[in-house]
N, C-alpha and C positions, 0 to 999 in steps of 0.2 A: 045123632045130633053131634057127635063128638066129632067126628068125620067130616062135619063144614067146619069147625073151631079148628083143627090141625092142618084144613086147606087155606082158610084162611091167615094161617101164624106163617103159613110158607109163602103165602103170595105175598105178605106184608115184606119179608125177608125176601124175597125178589124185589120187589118196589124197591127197596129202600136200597138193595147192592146195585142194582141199573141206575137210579137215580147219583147215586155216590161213584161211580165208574163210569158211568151210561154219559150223563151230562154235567157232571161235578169235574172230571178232570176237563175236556175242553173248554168247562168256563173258569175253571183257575189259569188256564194256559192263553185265553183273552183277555182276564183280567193283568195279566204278564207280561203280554203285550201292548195293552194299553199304559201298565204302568211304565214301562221302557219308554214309550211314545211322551209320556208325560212327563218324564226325567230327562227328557231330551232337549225338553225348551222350546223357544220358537226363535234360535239363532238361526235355523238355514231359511226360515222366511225375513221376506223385509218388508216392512207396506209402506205406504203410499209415501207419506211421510220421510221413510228411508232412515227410521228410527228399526231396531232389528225386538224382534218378539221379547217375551219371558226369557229371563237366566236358564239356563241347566238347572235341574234339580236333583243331587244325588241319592236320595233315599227314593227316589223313583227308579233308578237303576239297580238301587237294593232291593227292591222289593220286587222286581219285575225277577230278578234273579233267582230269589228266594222260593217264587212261585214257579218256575219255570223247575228249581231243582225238584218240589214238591211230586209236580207232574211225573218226574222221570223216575223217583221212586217207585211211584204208583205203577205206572207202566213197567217196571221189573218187578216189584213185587206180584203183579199177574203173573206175567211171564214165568218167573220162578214158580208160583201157583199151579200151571199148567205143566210146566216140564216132570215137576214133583208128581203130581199123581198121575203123569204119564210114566214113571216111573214104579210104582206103586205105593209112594210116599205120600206123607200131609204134610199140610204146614203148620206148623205149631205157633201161636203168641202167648207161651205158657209167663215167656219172661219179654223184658222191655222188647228186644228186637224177635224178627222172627226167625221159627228155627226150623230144617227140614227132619224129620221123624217117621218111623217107621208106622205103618198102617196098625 
């Protein structure tokens, strides 16, 4: 009986690093995109009118930034992940940042 409890603590912990890696960074990296899109205004359209869109928005290009650098952590922090115990190392998050450590 113990044996489904300890399969099951590990699938949960699969779910949840696929979900958080899996589809969490692509959709920080859309929502990045959109917010860029959205910070952008709608100066390079003009309609009918020949009145020109929305202003620029600057905390749309903050944000779009912010989330874009997020991603690229994330993606090194694997990276590093993988190099490391192809090495024969962990990663440690003993302290704020993380750290590479001996197995």
């Amino acid at each position: 009986m113990h044996n489904l409890g300890f399969a099951l603590e590990g699938a949960w912990k699969v779910l949840a690093a696929s979900l958080i890696l899996g589809a969490g960074l692509p959709a920080l990296f859309a929502l990045g995109i959109r917010s860029l899109a959205w910070g952008a205004g709608g100066d390079a359209e003009v309609h009918e009118t020949g009145v020109t869109g929305p202003r620029p928005r600057p905390i749309g290009n903050v944000v779009g930034w912010i989330l874009f650098a997020v991603v690229v952590l994330g993606v090194l922090l694997g990276i590093t992940f993988i190099v490391a115990s192809g090495f024969g190392k962990a990663l440690s998050f003993e302290h704020i940042f993380p750290t590479i450590v001996d197995k």
